[in-house]
N, C-alpha and C positions, 0 to 999 in steps of 0.2 A: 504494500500500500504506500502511496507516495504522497505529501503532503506539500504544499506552499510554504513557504517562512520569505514572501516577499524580497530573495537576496539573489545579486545575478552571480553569477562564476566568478567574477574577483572576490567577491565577500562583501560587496556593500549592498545598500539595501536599495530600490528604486528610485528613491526623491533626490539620490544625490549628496545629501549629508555624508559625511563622515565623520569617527573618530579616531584618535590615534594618531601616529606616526604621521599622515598626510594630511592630517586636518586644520596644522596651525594651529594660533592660539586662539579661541574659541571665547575666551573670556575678558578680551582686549577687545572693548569698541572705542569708535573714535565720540570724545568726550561731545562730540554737537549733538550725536544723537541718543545722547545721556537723557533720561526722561525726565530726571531730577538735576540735569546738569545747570540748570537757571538757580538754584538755590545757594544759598550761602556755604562756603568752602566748609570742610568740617574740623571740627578739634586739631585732627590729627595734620591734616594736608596743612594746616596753619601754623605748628610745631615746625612740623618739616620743611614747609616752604621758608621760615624764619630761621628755620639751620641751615638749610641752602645758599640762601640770600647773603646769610653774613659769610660765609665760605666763600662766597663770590663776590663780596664785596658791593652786591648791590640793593636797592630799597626796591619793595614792592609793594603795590598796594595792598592792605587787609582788607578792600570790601568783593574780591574777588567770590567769585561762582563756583562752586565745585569744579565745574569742565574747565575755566578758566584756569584755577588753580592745579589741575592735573595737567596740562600744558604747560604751565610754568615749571611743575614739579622737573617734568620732562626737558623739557630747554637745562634746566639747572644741572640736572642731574648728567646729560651728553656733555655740557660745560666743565663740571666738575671730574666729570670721570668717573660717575657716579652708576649712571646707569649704560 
């Protein structure tokens, strides 16, 4: 008796999704299409962003956006040698 499980001969399923090895990172979007990316930066990115900043000797502003401020994270962090 032979059955379906929706998966072609390489091992993925129909829609094209993957996981694993070829599927990148999966949980990196780009901060615009953040749902909650319009909201104020949180706790933590504020920390960070203010260890960064002094590292690099530069001022930013604190009324940044979460998306906003994970952008900066990022800028900082290729700067620094960070990330």
């Amino acid at each position: 008796m032979s059955t379906s499980n929706n998966r072609s001969t390489n091992g993925t399923d129909d829609t094209g999704d993957v996981l694993g090895a070829g599927a990148g990172n999966s949980t990196e979007k780009d901060p615009d299409d953040w749902v909650t990316g319009d909201e104020p930066m949180t706790g933590a990115q504020r920390s960070y962003l203010d260890t960064l900043a002094r590292e690099a000797g530069e001022t930013i502003s604190a009324e940044l956006t979460k998306a906003e401020a994970s952008e900066e994270i990022d800028r900082l962090q290729k700067k620094s040698g960070r990330g």
